[in-house]
KOLDRENGU-955874 format. One record per atom (N, C-alpha, C): z, y, x negated; residue number from 1; residue in three letters. Coordinates in pm, whole numbers. Last residue first. Example, Ala and Ser with C-alpha at 12.3 -4.5 7.8 and 13.67 -1.06 7.14 Angstrom:
residues 2
708  -225  -1285  2  SER
714  -106  -1367  2  SER
787  3  -1290  2  SER
780  -569  -1319  1  ALA
780  -450  -1230  1  ALA
780  -330  -1320  1  ALA
end
This chain:
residues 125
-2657  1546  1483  125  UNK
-2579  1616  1519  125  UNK
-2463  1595  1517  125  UNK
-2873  1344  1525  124  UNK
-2875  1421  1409  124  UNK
-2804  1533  1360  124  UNK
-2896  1051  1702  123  UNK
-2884  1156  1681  123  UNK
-2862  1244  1542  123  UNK
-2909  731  1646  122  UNK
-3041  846  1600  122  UNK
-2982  990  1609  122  UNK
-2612  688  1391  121  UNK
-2676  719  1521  121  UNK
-2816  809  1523  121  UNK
-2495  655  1131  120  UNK
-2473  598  1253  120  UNK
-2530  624  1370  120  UNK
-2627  779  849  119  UNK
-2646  784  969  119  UNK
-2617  686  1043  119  UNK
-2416  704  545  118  UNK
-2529  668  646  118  UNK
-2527  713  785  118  UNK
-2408  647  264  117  UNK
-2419  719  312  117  UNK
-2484  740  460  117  UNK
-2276  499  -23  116  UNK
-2356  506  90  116  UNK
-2324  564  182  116  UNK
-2217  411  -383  115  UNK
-2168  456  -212  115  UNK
-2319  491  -147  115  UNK
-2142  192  -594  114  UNK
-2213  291  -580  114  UNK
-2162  314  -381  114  UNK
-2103  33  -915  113  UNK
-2030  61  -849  113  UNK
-2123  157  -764  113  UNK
-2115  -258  -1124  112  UNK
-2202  -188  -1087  112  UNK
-2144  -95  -976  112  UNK
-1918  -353  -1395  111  UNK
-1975  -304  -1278  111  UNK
-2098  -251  -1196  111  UNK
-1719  -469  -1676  110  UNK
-1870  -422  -1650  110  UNK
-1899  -425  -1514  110  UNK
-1440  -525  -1724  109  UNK
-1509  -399  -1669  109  UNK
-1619  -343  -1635  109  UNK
-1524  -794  -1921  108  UNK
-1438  -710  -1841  108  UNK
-1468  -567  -1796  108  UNK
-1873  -888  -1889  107  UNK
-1727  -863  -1950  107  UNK
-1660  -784  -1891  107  UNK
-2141  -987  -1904  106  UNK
-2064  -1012  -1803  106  UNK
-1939  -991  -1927  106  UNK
-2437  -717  -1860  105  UNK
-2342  -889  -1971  105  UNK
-2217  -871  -1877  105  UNK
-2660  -678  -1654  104  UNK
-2537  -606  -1739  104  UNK
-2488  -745  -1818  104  UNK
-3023  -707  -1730  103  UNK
-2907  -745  -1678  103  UNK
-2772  -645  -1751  103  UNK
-3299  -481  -1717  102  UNK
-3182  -530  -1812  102  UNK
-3100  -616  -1701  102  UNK
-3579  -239  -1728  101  UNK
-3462  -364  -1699  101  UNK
-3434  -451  -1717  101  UNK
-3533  3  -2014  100  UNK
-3617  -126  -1954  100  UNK
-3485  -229  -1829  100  UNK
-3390  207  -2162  99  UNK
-3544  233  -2051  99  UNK
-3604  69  -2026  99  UNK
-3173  74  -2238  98  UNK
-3268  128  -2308  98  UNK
-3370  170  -2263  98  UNK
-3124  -110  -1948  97  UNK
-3067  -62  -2072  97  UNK
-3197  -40  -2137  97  UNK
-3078  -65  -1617  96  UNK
-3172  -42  -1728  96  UNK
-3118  -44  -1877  96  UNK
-3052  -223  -1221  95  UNK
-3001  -174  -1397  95  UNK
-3120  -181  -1493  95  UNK
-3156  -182  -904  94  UNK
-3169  -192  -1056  94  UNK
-3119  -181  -1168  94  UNK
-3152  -277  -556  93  UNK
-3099  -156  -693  93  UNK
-3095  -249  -831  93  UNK
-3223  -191  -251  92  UNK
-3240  -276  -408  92  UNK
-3202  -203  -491  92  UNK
-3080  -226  60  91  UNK
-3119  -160  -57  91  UNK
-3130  -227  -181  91  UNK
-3099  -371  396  90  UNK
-3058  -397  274  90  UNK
-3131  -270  181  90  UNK
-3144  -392  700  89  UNK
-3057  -357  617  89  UNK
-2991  -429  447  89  UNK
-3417  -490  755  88  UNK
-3313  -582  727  88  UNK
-3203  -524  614  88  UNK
-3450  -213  882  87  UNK
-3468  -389  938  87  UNK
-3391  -439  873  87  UNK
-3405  -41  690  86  UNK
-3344  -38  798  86  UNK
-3356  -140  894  86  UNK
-3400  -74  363  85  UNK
-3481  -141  440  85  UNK
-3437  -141  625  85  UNK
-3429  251  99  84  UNK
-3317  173  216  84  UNK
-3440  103  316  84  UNK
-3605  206  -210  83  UNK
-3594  222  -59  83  UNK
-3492  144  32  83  UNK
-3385  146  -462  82  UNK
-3507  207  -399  82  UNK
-3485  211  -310  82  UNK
-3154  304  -731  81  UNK
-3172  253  -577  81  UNK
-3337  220  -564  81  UNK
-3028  218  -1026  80  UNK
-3116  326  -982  80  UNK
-3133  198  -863  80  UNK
-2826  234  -1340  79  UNK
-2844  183  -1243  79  UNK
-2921  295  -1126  79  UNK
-2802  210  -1710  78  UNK
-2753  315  -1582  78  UNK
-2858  226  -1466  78  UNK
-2674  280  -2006  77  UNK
-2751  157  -1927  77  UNK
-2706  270  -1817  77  UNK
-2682  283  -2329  76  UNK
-2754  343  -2262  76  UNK
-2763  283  -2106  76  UNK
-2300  275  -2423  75  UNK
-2442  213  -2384  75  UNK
-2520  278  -2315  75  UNK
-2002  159  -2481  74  UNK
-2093  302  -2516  74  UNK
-2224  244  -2486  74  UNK
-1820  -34  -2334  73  UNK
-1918  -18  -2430  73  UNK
-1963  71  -2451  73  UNK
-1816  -144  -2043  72  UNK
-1723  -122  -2160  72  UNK
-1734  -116  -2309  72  UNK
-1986  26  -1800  71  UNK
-2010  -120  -1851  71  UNK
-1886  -60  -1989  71  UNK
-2131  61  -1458  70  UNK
-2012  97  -1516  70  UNK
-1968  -16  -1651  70  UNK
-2392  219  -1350  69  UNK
-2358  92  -1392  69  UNK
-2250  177  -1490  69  UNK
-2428  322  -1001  68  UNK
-2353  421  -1134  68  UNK
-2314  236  -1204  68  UNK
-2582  479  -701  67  UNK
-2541  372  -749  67  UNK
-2531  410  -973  67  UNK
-2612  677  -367  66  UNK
-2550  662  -537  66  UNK
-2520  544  -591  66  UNK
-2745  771  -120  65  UNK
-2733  627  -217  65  UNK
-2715  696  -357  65  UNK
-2779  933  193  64  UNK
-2727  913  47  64  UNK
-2712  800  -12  64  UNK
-2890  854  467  63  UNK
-2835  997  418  63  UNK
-2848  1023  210  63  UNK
-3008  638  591  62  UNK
-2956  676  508  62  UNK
-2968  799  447  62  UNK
-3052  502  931  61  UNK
-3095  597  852  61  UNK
-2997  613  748  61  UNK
-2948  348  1142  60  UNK
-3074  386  1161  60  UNK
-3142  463  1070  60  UNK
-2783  14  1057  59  UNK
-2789  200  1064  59  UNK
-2890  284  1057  59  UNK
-2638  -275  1074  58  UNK
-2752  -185  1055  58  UNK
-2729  -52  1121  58  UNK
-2383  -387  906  57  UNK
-2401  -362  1056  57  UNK
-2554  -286  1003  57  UNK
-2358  -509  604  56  UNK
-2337  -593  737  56  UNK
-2381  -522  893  56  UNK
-2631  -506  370  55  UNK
-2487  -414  498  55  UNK
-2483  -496  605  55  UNK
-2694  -595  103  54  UNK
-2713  -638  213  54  UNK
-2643  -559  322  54  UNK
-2892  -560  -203  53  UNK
-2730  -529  -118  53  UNK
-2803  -521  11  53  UNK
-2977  -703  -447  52  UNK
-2974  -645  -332  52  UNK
-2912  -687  -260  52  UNK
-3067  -646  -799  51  UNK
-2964  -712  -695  51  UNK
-2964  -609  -574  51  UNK
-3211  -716  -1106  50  UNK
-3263  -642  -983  50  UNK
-3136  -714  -867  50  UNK
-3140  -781  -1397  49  UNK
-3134  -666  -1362  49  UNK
-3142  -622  -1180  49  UNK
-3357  -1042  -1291  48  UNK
-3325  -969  -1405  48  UNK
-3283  -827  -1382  48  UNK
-3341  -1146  -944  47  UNK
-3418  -1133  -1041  47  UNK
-3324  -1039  -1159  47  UNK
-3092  -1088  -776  46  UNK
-3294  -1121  -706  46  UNK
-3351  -1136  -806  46  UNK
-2815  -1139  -666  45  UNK
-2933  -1117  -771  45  UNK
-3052  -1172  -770  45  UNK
-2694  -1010  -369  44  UNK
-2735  -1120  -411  44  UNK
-2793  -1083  -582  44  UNK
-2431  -887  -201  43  UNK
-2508  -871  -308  43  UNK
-2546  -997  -340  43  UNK
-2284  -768  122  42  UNK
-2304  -861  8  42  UNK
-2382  -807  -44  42  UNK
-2048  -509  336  41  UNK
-2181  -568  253  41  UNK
-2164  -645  168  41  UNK
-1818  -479  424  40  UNK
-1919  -417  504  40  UNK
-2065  -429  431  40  UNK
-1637  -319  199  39  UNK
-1650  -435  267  39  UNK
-1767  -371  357  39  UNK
-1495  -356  -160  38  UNK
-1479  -327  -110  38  UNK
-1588  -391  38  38  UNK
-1572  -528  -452  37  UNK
-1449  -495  -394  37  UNK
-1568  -379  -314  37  UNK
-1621  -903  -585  36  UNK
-1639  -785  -494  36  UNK
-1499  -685  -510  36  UNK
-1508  -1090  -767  35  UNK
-1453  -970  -838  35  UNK
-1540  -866  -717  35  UNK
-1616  -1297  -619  34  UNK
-1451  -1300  -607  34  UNK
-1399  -1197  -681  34  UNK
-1910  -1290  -705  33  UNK
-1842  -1237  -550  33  UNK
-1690  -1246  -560  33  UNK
-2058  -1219  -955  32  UNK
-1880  -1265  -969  32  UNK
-1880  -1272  -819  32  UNK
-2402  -1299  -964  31  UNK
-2306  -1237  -903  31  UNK
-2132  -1293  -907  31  UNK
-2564  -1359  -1245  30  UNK
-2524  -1394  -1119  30  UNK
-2437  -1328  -1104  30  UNK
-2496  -1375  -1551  29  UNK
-2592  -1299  -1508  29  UNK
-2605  -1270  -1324  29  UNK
-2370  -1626  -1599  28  UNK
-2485  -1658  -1588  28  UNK
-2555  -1526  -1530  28  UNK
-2157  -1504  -1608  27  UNK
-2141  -1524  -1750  27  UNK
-2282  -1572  -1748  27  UNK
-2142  -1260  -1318  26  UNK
-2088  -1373  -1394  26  UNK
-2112  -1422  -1546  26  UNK
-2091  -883  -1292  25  UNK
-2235  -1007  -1286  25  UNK
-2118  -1148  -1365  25  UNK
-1983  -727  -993  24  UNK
-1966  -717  -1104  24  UNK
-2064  -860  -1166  24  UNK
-1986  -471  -819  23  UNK
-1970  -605  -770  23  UNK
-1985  -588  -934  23  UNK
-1841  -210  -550  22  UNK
-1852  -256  -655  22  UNK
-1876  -413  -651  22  UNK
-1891  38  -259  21  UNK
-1853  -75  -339  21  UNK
-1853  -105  -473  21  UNK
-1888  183  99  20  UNK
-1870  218  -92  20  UNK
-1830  59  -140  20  UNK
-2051  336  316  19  UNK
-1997  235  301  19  UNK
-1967  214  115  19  UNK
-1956  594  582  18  UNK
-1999  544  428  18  UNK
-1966  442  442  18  UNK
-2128  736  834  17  UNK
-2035  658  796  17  UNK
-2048  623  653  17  UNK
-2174  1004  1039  16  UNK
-2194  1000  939  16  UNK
-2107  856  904  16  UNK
-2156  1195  1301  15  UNK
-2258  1023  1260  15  UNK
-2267  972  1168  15  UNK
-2247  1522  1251  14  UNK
-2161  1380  1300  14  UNK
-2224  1279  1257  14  UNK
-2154  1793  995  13  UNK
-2249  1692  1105  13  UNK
-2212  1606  1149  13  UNK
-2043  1782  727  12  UNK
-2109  1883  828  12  UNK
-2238  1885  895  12  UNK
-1750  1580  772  11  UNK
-1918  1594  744  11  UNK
-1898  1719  768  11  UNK
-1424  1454  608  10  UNK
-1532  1575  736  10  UNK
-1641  1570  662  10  UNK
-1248  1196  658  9  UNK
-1351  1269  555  9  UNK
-1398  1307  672  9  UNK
-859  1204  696  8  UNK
-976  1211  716  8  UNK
-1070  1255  641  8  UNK
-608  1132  422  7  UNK
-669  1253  506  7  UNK
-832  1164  548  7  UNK
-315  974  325  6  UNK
-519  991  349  6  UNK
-494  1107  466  6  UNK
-79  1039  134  5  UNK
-121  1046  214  5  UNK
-272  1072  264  5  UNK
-44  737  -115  4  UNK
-40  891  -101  4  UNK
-101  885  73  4  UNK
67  525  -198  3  UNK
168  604  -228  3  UNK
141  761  -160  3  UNK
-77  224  -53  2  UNK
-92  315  -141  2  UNK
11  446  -123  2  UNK
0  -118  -84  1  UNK
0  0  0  1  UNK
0  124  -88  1  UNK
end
């Protein structure tokens, strides 16, 4: 239980929901799922570097996608979205080391961590 008091998050606008996470890669490059954290989506690895995130409820629209490779090392590596799939709610996202894609290595602290942003409703208000 946490020590401090939450406050609501204000838009400026309605409809807004986030969904935020982290997942982290196994020793085969594959997904840790028992080091997930947080809810309302899976991750599969689709290929070298490439893993897509799944949302559990669908949402008619994405606002925002930040995704940030978090690795324990000084390293060129950084992580990048493509297109949100509003059918089958899912986003792809990529890691790069050195300008190429990369897997992350699997060690303590290495992550992939990123938020979302999303229209709950066609409205726009």
């Amino acid at each position: 239980m946490a020590n401090t008091t939450f406050k609501p998050v204000h838009a400026d606008g309605s409809y807004y929901t986030l969904v935020c996470g982290s997942f982290a890669p196994n020793s085969s490059a594959a997904i840790d799922s028992a080091s997930n954290n947080g809810t309302g989506w899976t991750v599969a690895r689709s290929g070298t570097g490439i893993f897509t995130v799944t949302f559990a409820d669908p949402f008619p629209g994405l606002i925002s996608f930040t995704a940030l490779a978090q690795v324990s090392v000084a390293a060129a590596v950084h992580a990048n979205a493509g297109v949100y799939d509003a059918t089958a709610q899912t986003i792809v996202l990529r890691t790069y080391s050195g300008g190429s894609i990369a897997d992350i290595a699997a060690k303590t602290n290495n992550r992939i961590n990123f938020t979302a942003v999303f229209r709950n409703s066609s409205l726009t208000t």
